[in-house]
KEBA-426149 format. One line per 3 residues: number of its first residue (from 1); their letters; for each residue x, y, z of N, C-alpha, C. Coordinates in pm, whole numbers, plus 50000, padded with zeros to 5 digits. Example, Ala and Ser with C-alpha at 12.3 -4.5 7.8 and 13.67 -1.06 7.14 Angstrom:
# residues 2
1 = as = 51319 49431 50780 51230 49550 50780 51320 49670 50780  51285 49775 50708 51367 49894 50714 51290 50003 50787
# end
This chain:
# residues 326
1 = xxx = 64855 89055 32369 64712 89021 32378 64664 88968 32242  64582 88840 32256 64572 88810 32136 64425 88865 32089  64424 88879 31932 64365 88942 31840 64163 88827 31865
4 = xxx = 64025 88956 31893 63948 88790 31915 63895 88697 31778  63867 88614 31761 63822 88556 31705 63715 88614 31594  63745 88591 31418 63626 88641 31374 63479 88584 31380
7 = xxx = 63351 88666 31375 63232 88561 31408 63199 88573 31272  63279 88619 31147 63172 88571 31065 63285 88548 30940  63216 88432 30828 63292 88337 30708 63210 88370 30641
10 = xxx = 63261 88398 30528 63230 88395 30391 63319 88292 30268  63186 88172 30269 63271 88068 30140 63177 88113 29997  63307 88081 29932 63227 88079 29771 63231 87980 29705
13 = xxx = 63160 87904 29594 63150 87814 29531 63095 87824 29443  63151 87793 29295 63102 87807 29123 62990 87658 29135  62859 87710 29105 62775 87618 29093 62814 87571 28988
16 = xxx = 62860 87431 28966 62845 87311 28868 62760 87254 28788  62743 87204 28674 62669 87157 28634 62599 86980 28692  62721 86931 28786 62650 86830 28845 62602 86880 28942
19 = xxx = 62582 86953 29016 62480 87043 29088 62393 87042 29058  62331 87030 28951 62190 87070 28916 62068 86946 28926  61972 86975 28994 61890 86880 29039 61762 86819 28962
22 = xxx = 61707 86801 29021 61585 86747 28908 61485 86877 28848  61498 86982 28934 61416 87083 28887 61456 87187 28754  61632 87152 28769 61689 87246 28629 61739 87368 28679
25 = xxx = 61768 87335 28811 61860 87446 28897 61935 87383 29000  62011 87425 29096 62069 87361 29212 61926 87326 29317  61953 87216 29326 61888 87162 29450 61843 87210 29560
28 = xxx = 61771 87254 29651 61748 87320 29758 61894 87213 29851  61883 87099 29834 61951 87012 29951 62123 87040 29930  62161 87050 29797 62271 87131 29754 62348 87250 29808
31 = xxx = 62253 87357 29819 62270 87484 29902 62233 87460 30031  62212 87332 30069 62212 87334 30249 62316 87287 30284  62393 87201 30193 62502 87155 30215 62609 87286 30213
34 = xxx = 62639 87331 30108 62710 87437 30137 62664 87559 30256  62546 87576 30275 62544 87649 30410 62578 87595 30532  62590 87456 30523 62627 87389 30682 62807 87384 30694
37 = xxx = 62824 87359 30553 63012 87411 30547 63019 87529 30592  62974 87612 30548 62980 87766 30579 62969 87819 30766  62876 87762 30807 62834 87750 30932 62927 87684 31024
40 = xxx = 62946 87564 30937 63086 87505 31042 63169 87558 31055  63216 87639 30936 63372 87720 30961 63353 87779 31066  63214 87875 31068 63264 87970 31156 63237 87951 31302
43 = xxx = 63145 87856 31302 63138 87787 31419 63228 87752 31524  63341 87664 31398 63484 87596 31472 63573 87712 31477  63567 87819 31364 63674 87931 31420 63646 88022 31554
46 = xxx = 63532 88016 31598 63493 88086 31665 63528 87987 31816  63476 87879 31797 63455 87774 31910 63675 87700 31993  63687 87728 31847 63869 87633 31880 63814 87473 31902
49 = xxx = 63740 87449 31894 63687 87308 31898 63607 87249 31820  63627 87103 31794 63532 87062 31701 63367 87069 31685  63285 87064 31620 63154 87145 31662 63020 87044 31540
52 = xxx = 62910 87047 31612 62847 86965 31543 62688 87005 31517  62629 86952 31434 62531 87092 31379 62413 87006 31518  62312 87138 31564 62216 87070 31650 62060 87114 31552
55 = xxx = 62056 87241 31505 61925 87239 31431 61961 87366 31348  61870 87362 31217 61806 87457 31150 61719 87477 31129  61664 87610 31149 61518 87675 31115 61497 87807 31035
58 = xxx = 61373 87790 31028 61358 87897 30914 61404 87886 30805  61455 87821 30750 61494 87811 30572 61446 87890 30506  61464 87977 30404 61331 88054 30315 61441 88061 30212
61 = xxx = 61376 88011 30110 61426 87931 29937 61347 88094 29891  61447 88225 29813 61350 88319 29767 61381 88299 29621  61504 88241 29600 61516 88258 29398 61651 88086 29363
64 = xxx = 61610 88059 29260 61731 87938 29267 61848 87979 29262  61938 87864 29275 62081 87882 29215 62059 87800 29068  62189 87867 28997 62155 87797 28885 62322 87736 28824
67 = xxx = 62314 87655 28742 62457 87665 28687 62558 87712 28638  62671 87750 28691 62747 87853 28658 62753 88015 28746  62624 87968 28813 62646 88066 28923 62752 88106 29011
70 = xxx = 62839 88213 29073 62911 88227 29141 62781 88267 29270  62850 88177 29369 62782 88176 29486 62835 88229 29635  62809 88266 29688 62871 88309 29868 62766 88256 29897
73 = xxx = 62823 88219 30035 62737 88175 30152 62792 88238 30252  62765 88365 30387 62808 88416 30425 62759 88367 30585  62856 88337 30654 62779 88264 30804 62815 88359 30909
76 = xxx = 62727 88423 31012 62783 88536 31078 62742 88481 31193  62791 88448 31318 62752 88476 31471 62663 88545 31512  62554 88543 31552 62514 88646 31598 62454 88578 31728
79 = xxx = 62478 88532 31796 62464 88458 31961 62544 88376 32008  62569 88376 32156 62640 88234 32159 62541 88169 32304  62512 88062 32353 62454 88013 32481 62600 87939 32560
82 = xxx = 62588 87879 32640 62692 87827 32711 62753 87739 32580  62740 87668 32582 62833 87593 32442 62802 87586 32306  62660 87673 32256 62598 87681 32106 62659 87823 32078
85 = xxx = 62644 87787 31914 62622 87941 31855 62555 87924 31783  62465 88057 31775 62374 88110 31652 62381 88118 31539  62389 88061 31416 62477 88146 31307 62367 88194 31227
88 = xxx = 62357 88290 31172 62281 88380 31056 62347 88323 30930  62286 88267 30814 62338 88225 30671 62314 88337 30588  62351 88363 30512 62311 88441 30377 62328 88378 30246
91 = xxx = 62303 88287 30159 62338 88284 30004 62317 88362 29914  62424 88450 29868 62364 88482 29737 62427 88439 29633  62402 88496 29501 62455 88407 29396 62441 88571 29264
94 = xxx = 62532 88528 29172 62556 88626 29078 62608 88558 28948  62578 88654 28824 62645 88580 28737 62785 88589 28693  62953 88507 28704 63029 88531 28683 63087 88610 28612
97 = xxx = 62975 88640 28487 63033 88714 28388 63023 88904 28361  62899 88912 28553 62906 89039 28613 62746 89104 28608  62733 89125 28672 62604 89216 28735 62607 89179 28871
100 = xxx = 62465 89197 28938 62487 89220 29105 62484 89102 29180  62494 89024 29296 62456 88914 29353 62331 88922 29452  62253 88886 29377 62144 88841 29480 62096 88724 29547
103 = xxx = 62021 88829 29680 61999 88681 29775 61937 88574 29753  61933 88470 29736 61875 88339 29721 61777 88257 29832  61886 88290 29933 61812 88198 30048 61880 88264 30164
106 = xxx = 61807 88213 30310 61880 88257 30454 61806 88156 30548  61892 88158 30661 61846 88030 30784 61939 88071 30903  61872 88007 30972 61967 88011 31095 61991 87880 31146
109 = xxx = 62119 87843 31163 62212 87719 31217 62245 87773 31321  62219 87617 31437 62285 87641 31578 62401 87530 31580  62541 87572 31576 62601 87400 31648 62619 87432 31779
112 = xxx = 62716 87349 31754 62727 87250 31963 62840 87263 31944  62960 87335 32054 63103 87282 32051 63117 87150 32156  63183 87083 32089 63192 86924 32206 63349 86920 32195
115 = xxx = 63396 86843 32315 63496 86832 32312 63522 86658 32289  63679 86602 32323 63716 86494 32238 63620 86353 32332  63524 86352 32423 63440 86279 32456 63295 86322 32421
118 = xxx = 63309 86406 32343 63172 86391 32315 63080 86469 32361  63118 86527 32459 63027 86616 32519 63035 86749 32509  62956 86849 32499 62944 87024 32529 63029 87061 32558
121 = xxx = 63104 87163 32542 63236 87225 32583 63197 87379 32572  63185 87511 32728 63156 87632 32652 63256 87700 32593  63177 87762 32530 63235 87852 32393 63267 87998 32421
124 = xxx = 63420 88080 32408 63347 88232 32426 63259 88289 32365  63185 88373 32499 63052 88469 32419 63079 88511 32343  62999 88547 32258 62975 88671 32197 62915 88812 32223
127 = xxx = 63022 88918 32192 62891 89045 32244 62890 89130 32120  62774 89166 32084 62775 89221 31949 62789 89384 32020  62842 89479 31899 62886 89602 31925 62869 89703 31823
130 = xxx = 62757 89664 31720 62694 89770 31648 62556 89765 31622  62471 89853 31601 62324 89827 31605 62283 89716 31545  62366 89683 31386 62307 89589 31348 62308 89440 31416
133 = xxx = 62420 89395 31453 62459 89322 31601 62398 89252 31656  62331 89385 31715 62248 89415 31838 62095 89366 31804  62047 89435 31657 61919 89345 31633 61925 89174 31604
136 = xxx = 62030 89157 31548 61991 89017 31472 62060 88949 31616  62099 88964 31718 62119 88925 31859 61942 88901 31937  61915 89052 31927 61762 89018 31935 61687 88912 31878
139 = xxx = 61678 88927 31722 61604 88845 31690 61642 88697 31686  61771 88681 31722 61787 88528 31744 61745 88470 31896  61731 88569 32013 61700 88538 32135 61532 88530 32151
142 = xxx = 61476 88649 32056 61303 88601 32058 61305 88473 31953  61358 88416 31904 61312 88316 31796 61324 88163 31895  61409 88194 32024 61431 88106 32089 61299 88031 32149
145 = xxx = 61218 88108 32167 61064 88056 32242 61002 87960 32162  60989 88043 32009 60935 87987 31933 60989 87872 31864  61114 87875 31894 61181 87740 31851 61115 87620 31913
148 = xxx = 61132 87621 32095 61089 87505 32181 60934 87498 32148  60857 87587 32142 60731 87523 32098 60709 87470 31932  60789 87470 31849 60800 87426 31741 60829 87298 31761
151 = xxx = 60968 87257 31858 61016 87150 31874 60937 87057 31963  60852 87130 32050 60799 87012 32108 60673 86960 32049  60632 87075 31970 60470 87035 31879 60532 86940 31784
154 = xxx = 60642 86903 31713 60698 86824 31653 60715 86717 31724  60731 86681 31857 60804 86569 31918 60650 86490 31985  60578 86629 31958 60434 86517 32052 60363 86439 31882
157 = xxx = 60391 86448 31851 60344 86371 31702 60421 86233 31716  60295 86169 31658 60321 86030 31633 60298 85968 31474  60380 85875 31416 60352 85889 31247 60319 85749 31264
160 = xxx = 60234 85658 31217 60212 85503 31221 60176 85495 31041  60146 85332 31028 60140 85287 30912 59944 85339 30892  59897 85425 30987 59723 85435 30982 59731 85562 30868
163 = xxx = 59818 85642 30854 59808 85745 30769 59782 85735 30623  59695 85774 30531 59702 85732 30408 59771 85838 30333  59786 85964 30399 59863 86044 30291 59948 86011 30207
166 = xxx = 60024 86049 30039 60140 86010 29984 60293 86018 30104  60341 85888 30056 60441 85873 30162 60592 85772 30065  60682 85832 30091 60730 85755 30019 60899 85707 30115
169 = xxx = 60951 85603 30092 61092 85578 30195 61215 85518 30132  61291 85648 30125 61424 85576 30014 61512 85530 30146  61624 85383 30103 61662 85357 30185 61811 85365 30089
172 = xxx = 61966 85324 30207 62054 85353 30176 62160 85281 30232  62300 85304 30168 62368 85289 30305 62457 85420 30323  62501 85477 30424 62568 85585 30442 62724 85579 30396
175 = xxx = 62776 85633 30313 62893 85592 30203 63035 85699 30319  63151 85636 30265 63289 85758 30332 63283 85847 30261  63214 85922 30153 63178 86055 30062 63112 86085 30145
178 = xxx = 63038 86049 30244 62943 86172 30285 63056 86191 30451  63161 86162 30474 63186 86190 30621 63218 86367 30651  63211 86363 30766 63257 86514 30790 63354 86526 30844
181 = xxx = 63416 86589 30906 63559 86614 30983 63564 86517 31150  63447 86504 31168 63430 86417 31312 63435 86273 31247  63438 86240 31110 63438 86103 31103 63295 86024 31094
184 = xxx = 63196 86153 31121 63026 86089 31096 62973 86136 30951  62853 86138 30912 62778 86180 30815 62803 86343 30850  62773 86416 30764 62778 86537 30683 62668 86579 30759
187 = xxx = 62622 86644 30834 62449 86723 30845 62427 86798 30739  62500 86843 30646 62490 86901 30523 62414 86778 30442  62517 86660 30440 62417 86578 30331 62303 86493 30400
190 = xxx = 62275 86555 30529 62149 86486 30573 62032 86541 30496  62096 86689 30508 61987 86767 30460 61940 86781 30304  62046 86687 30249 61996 86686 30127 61918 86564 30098
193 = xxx = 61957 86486 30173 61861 86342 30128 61741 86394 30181  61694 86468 30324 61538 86509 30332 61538 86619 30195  61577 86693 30175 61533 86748 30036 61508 86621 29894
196 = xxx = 61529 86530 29929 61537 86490 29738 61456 86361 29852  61407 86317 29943 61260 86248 29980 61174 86363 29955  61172 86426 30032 61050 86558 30010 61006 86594 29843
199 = xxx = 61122 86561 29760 61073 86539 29645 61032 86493 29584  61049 86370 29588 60937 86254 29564 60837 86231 29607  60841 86260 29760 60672 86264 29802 60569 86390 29744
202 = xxx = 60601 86480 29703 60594 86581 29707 60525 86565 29514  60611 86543 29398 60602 86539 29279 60513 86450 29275  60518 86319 29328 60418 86219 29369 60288 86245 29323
205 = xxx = 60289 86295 29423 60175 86370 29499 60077 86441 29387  60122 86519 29345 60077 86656 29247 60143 86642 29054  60229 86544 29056 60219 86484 28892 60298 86557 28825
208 = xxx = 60405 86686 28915 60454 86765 28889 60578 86744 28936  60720 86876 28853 60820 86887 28940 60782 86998 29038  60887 86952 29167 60810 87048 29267 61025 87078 29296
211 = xxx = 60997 87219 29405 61105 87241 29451 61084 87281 29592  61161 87289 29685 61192 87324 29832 61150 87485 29832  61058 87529 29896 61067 87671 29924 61068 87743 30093
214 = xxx = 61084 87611 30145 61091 87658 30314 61142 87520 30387  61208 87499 30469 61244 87404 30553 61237 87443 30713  61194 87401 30824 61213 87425 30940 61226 87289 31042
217 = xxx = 61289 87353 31172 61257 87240 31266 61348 87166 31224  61458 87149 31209 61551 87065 31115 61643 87026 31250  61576 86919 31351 61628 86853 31466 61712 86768 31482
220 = xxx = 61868 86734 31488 61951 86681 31510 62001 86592 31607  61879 86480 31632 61914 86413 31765 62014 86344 31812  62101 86294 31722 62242 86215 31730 62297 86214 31629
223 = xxx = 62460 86144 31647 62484 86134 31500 62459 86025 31402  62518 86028 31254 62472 85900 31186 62581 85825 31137  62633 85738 31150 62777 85674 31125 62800 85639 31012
226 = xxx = 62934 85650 30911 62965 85606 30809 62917 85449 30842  62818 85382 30706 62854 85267 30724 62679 85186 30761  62656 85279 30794 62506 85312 30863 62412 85249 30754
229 = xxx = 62312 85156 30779 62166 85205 30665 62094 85273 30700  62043 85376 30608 61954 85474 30622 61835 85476 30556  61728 85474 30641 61574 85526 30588 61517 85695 30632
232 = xxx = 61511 85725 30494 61425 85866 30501 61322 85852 30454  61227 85894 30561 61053 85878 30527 60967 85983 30492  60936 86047 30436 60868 86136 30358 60740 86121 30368
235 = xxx = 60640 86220 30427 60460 86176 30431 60473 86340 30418  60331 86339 30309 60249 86443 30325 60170 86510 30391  60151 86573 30466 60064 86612 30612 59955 86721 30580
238 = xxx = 59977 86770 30459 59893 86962 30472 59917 86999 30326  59850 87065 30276 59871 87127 30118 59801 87321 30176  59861 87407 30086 59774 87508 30073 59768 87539 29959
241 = xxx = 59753 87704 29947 59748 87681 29776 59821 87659 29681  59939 87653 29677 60045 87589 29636 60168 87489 29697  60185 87553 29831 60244 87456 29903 60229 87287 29962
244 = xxx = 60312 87217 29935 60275 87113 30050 60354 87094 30105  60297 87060 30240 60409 87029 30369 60408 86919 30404  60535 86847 30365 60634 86740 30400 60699 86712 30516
247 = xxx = 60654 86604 30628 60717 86592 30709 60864 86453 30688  60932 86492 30685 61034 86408 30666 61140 86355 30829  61101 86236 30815 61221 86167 30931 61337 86095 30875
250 = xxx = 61421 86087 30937 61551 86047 30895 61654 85936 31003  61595 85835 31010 61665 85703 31100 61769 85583 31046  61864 85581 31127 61955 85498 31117 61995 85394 31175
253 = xxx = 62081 85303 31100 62146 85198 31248 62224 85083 31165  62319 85043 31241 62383 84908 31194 62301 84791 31131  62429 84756 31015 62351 84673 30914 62346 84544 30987
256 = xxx = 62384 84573 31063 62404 84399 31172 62298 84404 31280  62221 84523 31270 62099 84507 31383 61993 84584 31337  61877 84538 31338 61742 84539 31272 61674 84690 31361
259 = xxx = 61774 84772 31440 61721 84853 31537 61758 85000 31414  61642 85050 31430 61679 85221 31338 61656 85310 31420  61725 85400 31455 61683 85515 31543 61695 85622 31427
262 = xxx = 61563 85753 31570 61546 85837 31471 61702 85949 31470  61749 86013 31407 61858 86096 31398 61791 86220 31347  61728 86247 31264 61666 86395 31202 61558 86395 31156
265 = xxx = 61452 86488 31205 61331 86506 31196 61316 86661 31131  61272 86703 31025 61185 86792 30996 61069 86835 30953  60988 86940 30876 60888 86988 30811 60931 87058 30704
268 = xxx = 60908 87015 30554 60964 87086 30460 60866 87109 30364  60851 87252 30336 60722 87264 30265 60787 87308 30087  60688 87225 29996 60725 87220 29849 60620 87219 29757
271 = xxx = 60686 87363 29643 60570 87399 29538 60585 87347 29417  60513 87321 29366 60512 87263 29196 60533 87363 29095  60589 87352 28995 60605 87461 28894 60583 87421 28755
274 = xxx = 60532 87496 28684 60565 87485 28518 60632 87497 28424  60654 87440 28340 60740 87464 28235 60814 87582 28228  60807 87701 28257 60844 87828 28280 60890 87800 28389
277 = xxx = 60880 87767 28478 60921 87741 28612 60818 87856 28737  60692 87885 28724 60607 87971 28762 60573 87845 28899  60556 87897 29012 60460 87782 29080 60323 87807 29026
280 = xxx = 60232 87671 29052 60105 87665 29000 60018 87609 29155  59921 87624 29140 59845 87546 29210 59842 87430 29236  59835 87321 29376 59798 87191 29383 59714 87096 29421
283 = xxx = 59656 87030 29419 59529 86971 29503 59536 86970 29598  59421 87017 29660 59403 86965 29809 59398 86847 29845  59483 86854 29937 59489 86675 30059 59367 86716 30130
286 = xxx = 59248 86610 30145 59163 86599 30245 59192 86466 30351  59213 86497 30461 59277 86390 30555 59180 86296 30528  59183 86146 30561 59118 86043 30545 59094 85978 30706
289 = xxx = 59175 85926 30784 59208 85857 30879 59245 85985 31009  59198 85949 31113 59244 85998 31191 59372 86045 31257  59452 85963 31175 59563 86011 31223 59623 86131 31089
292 = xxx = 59527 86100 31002 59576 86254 30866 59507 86356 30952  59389 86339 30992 59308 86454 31081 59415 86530 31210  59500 86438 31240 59589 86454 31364 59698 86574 31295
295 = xxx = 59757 86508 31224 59891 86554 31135 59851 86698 31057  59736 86682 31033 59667 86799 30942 59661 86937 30996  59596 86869 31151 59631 86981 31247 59727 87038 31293
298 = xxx = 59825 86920 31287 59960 86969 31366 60060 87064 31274  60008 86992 31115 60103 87132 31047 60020 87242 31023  59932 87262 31085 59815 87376 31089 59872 87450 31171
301 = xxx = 59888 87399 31297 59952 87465 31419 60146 87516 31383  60151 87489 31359 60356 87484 31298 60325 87618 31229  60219 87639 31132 60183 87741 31072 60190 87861 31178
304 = xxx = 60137 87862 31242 60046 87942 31365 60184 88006 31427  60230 87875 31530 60351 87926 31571 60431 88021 31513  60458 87975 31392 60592 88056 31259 60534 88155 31235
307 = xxx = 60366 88197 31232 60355 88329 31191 60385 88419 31301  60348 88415 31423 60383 88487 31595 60520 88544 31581  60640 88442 31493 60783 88479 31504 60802 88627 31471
310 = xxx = 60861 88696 31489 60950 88828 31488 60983 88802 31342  60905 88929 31268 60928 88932 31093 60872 88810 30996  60778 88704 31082 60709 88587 31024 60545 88638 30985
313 = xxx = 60476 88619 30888 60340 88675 30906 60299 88501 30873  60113 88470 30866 60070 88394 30866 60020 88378 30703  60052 88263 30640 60054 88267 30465 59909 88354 30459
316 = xxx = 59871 88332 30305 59777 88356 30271 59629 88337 30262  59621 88202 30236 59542 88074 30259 59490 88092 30386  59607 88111 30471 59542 88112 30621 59446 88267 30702
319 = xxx = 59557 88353 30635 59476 88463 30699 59336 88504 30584  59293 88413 30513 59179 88403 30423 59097 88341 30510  59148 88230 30565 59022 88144 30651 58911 88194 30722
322 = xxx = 58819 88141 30720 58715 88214 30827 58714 88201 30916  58795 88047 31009 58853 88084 31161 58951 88143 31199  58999 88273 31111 59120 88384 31158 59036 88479 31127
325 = xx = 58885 88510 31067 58849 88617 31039 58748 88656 31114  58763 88562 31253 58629 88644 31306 58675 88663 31445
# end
């Protein structure tokens, strides 16, 4: 009888000094990359098949990485649906030369096992078999609700050239450094190019360096082909008191046809810091155009949703407001 499958990987990686991003630590988009390696392993060890990322949510950025850091990224199973799995991330990071490792960041990644056409292939379940298991099983099955209304309050939005918010669109071409094991782009380094747009719109914006402190909604509609040009579009939608929230899209397509489809859509919210590296305060965005009035709302609502989640509360800013206080 064979031995089952482990559901959970642990990779490590010595943060580098080319690692280090514009802020003077590792990149938020850096450590997504290594969490989507991490995720894949255990994905494909778990799956026996090749496997491809479909979304991440919840991101929460709590301390940087820095250079020279010894890092884990620890990816655990904790669900499976007919052909997805759940994975739970953990990063932490420590200093090589010894004291404790602490957590940095956590998310949850779903892939897809597909088989050699392309399509869904199921996966064996998973059944968890100790309390702890058993909760983070829970909490990945209530997060499920709140996912689809996340995803569809995201998909009923429309972005046109009427918006005046800061907006900014780096374009590209998709290089054979970024392929993954299927022969497409990396979803790891998707996620870093929406991190380093979100930064520019974002620093833009506020005259400051800013860094990643939350990512969600991180929707995977197809893949993106070596070879590809790529536009990532970056608009500002919402500020609170330190945060601003960045909606970032991510579309592709042959350099031989003028057609871009969208491939990855998220919401990535980013704080400014000081010289110390303290976050500070940033101006308020007051929408201008109706369609900022639109967008304004909609990451108003994204708010709303994420606080309802299981262990999510509603920021600060918000439960200050006087339409939550009466």
């Amino acid at each position: 009888m064979s031995e089952p499958a482990p559901h959970s990987v642990t990779l490590r990686f010595l943060a580098a000094p080319t690692d280090v991003g514009h802020s003077g630590s590792v990149d938020a988009g850096t450590v997504l990359e290594w969490v989507d390696k991490a995720a894949y392993a255990a994905a494909v060890g778990w799956a026996k098949s090749y496997c491809v990322t479909a979304y991440v949510g919840n991101i929460h950025f709590s301390d940087p990485v820095n250079s020279g850091d010894m890092v884990e990224v620890e990816a655990t199973i904790v669900y499976t649906g007919r052909s997805s799995m759940h994975i739970r991330t953990v990063t932490s990071a420590a200093d090589p030369k010894g004291g404790p490792a602490t957590m940095r960041s956590q998310c949850l990644v779903i892939f897809v096992a597909v088989g050699p056409d392309g399509k869904p292939v199921p996966v064996p379940q998973f059944t968890p078999s100790t309390p702890a298991e058993i909760e983070q099983r829970d909490s990945a099955l209530a997060r499920i609700a709140v996912r689809e209304q996340i995803v569809e309050a995201m998909n009923a939005q429309e972005y046109t050239d009427a918006g005046t918010a800061e907006r900014v669109v780096l374009r590209f071409m998709a290089a054979p450094t970024d392929v993954n094991w299927g022969g497409k782009v990396h979803g790891g380094i998707v996620m870093k190019w929406i991190d380093e747009a979100a930064y520019v719109c974002a620093s833009r914006y506020c005259g400051r360096d800013t860094v990643a402190v939350f990512s969600g909604g991180v929707r995977f509609y197809r893949p993106l082909m070596i070879g590809d040009v790529v536009e990532v579009e970056a608009r500002l939608v919402y500020t609170g008191n330190k945060g601003m929230h960045v909606a970032v899209h991510v579309r592709s397509g042959s350099p031989k046809s003028r057609e871009m489809r969208l491939t990855t859509y998220c919401l990535t919210v980013m704080v400014a810091r000081d010289d110390s590296g303290t976050s500070v305060p940033v101006p308020q965005w007051v929408p201008v155009s109706e369609e900022d009035k639109r967008l304004h709302t909609h990451a108003r609502d994204l708010l709303e949703i994420r606080g309802g989640a299981p262990g999510n509360r509603l920021p600060d800013h918000l439960l200050q407001d006087p339409q939550h206080l009466l």
